[in-house]
Jmol script that loads the backbone (N, CA, C; Angstrom):
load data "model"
ATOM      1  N   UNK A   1       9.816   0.143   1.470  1.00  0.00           N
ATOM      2  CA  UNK A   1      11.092   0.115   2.120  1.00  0.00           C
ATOM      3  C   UNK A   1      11.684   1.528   2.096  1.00  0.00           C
ATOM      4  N   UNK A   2      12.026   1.867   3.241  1.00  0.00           N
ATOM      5  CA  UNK A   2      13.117   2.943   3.060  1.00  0.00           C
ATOM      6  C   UNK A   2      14.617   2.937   2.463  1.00  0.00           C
ATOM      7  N   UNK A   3      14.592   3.842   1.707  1.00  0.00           N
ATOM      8  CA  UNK A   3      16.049   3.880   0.986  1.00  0.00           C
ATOM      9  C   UNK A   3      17.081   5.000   1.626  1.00  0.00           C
ATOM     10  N   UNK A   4      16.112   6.113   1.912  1.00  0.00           N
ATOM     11  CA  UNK A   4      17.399   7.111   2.654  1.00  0.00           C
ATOM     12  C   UNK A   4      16.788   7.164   4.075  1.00  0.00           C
ATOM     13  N   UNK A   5      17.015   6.843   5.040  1.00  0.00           N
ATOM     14  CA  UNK A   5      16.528   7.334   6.233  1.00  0.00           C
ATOM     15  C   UNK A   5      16.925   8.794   6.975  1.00  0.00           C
ATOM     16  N   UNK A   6      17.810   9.610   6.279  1.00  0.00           N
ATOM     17  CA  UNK A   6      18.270  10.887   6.802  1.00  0.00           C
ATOM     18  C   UNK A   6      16.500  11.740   6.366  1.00  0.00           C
ATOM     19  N   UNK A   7      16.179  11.335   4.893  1.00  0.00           N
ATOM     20  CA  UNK A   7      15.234  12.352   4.433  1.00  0.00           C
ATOM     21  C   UNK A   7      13.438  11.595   4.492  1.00  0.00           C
ATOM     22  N   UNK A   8      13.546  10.244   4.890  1.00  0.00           N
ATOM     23  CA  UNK A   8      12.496   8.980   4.594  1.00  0.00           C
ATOM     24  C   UNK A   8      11.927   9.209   3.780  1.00  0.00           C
ATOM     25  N   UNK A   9      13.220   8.520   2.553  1.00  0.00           N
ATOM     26  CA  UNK A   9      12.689   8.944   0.873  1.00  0.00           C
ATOM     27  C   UNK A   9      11.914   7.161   1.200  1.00  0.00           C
ATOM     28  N   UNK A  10      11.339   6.867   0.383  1.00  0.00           N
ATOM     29  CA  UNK A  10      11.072   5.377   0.389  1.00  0.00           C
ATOM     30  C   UNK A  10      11.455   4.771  -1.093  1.00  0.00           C
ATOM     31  N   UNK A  11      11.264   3.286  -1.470  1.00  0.00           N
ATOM     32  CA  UNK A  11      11.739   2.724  -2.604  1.00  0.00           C
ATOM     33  C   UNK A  11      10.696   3.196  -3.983  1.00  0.00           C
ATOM     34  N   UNK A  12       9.487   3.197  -3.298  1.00  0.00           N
ATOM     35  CA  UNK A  12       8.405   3.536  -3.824  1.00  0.00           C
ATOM     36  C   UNK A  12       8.385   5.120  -5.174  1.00  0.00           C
ATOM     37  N   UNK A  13       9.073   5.999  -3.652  1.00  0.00           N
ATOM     38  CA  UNK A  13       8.859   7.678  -4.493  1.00  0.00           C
ATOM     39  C   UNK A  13      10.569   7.522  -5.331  1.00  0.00           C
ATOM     40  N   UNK A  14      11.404   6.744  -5.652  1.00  0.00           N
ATOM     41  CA  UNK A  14      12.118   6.840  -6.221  1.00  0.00           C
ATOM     42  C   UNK A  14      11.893   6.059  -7.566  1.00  0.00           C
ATOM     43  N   UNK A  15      11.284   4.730  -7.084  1.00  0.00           N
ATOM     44  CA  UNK A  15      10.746   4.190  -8.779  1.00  0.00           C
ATOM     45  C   UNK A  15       9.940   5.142  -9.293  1.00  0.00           C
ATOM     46  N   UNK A  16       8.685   5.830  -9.210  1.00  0.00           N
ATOM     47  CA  UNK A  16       8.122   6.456  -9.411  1.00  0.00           C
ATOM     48  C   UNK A  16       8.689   7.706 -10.356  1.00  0.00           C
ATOM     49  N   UNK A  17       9.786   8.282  -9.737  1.00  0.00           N
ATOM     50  CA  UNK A  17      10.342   9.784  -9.906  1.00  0.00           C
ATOM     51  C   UNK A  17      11.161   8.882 -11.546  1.00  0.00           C
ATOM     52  N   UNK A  18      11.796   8.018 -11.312  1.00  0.00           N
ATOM     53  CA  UNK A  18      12.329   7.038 -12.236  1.00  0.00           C
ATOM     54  C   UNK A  18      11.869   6.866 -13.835  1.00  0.00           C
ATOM     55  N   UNK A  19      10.301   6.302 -13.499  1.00  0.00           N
ATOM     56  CA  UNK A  19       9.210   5.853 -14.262  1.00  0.00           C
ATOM     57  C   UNK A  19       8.985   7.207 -14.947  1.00  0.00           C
ATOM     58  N   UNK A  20       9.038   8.523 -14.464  1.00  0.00           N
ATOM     59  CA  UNK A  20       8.884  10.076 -14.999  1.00  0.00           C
ATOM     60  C   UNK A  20       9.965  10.630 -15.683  1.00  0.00           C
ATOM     61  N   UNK A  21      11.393   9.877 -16.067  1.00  0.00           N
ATOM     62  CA  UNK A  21      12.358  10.049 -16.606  1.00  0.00           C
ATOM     63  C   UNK A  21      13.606  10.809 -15.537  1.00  0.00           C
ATOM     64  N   UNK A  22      13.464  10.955 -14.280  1.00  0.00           N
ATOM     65  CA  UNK A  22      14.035  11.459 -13.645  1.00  0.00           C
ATOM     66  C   UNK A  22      15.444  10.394 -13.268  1.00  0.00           C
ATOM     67  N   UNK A  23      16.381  10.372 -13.436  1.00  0.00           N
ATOM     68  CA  UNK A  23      17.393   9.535 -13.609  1.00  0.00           C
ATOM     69  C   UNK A  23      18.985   9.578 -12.917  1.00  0.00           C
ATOM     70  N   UNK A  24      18.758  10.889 -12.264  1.00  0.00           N
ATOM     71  CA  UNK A  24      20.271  11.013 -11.281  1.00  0.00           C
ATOM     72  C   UNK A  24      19.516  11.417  -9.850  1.00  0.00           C
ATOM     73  N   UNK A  25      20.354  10.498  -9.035  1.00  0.00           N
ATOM     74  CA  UNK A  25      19.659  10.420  -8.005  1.00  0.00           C
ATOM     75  C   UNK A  25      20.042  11.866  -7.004  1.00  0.00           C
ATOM     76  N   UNK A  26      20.036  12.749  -7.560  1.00  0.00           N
ATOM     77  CA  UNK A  26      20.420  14.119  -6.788  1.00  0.00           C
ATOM     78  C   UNK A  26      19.042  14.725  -7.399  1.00  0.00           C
ATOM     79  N   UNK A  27      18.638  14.849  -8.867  1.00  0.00           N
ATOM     80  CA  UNK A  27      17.669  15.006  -9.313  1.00  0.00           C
ATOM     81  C   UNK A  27      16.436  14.387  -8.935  1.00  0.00           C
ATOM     82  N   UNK A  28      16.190  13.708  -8.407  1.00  0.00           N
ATOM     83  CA  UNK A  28      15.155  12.877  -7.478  1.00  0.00           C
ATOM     84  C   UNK A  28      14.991  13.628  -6.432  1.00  0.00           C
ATOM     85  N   UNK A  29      16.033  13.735  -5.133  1.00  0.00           N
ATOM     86  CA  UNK A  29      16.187  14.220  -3.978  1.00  0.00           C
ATOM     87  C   UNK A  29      15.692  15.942  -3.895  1.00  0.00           C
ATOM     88  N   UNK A  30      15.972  16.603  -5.443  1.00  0.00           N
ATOM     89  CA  UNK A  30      15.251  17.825  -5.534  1.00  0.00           C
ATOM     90  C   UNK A  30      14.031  17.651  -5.697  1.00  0.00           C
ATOM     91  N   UNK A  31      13.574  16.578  -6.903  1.00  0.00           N
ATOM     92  CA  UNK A  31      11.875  16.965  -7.466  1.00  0.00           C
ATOM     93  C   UNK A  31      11.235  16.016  -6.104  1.00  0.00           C
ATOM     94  N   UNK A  32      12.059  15.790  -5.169  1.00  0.00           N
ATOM     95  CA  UNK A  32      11.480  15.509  -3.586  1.00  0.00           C
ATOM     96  C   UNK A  32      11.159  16.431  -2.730  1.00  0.00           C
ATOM     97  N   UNK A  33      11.713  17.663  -2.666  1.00  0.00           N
ATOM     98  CA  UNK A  33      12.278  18.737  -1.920  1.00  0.00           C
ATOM     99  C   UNK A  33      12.731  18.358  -1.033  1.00  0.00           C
ATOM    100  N   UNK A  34      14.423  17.707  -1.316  1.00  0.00           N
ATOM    101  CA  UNK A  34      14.655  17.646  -0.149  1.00  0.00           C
ATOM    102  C   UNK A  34      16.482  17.853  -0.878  1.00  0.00           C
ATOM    103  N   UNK A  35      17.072  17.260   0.325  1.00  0.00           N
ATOM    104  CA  UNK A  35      18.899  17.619   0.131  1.00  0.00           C
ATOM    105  C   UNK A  35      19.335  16.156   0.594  1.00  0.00           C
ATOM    106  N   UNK A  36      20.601  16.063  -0.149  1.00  0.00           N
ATOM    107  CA  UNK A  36      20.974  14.549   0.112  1.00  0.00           C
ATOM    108  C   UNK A  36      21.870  14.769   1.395  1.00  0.00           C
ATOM    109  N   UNK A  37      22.015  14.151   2.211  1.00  0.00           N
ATOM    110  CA  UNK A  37      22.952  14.279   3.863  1.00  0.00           C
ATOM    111  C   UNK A  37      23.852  13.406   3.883  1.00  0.00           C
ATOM    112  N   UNK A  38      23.905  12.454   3.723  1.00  0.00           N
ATOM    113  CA  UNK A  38      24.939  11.278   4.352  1.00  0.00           C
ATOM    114  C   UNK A  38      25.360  10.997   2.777  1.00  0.00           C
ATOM    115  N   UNK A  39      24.308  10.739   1.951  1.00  0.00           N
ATOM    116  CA  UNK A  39      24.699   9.951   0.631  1.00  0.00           C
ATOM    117  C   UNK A  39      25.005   8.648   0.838  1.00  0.00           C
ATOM    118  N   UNK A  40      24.607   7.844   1.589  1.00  0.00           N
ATOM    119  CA  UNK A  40      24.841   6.314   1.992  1.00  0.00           C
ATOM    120  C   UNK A  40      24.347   5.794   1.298  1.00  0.00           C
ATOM    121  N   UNK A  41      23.041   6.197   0.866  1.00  0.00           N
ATOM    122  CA  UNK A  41      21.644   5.499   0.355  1.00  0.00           C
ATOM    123  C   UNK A  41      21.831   5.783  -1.273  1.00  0.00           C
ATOM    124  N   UNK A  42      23.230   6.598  -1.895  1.00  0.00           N
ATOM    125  CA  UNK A  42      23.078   6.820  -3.199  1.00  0.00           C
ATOM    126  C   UNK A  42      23.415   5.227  -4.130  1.00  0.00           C
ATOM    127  N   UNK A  43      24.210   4.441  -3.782  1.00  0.00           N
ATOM    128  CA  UNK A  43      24.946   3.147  -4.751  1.00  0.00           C
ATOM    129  C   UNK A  43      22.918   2.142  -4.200  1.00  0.00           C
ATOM    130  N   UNK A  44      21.938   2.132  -3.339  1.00  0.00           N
ATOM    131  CA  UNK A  44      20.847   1.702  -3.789  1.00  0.00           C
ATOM    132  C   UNK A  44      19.816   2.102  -4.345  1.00  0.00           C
ATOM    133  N   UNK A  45      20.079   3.947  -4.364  1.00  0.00           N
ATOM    134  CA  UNK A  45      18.971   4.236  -5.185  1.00  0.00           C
ATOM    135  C   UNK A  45      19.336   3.794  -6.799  1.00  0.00           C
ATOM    136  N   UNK A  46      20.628   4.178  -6.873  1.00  0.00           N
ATOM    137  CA  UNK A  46      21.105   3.919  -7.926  1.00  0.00           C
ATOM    138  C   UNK A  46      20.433   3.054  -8.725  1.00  0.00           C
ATOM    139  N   UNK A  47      20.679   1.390  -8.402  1.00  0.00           N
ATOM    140  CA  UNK A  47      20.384   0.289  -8.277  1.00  0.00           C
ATOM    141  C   UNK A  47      19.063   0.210  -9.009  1.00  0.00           C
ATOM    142  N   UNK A  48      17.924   1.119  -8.352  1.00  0.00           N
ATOM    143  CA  UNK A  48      16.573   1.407  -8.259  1.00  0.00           C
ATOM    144  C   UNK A  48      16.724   1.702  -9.605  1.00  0.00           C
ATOM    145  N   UNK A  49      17.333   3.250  -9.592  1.00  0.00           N
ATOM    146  CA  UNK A  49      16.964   3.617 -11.077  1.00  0.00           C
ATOM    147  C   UNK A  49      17.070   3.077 -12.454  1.00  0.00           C
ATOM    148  N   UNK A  50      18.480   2.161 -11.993  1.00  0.00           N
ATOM    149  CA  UNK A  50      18.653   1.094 -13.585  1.00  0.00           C
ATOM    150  C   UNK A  50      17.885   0.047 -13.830  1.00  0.00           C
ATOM    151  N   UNK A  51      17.306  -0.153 -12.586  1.00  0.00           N
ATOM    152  CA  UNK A  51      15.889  -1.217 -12.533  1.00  0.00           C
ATOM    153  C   UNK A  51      15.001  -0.823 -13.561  1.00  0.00           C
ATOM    154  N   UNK A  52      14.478   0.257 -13.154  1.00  0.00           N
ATOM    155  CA  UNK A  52      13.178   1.215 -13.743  1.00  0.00           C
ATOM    156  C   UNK A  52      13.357   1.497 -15.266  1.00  0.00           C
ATOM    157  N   UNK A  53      14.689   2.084 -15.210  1.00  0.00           N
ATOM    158  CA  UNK A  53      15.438   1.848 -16.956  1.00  0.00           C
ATOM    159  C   UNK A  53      15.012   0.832 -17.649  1.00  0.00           C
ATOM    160  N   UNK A  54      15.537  -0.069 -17.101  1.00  0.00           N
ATOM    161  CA  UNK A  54      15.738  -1.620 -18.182  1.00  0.00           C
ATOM    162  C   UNK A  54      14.352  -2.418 -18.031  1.00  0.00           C
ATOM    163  N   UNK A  55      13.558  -1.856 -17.011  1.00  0.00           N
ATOM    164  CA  UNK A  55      11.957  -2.167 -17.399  1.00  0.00           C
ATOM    165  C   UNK A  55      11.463  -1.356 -18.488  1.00  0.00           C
ATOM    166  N   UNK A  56      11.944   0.013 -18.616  1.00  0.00           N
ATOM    167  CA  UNK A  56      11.167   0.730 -19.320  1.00  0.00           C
ATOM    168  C   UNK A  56      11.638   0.527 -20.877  1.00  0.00           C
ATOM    169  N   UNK A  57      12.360   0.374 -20.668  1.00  0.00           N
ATOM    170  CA  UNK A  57      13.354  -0.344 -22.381  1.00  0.00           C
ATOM    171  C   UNK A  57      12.627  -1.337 -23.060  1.00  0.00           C
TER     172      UNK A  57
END
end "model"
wireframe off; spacefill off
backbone 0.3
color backbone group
């Protein structure tokens, strides 16, 4: 699934970046190379990342 469509981050490269301890979703969008644009897509990456957290716990 796509999560940002400005940069077509997908759900995938954000669990991932997640699972590597990467945990603010601006910090993601860099070790992506990319820049956040709209920020629409930040309250579901979000979402994503506390997922990945509370699995990894």
């Amino acid at each position: 699934m796509i999560v940002c469509s400005c940069n077509f981050i997908r759900e995938q490269q954000i669990r991932d970046a997640a699972r590597d301890g990467i945990v603010a979703v601006e910090d993601i969008y860099e070790h992506l190379g990319c820049q956040p644009n709209c920020c629409q897509c930040f309250p579901f990456a979000e979402q994503i990342i506390r997922e990945e957290t509370r699995l990894a716990a």
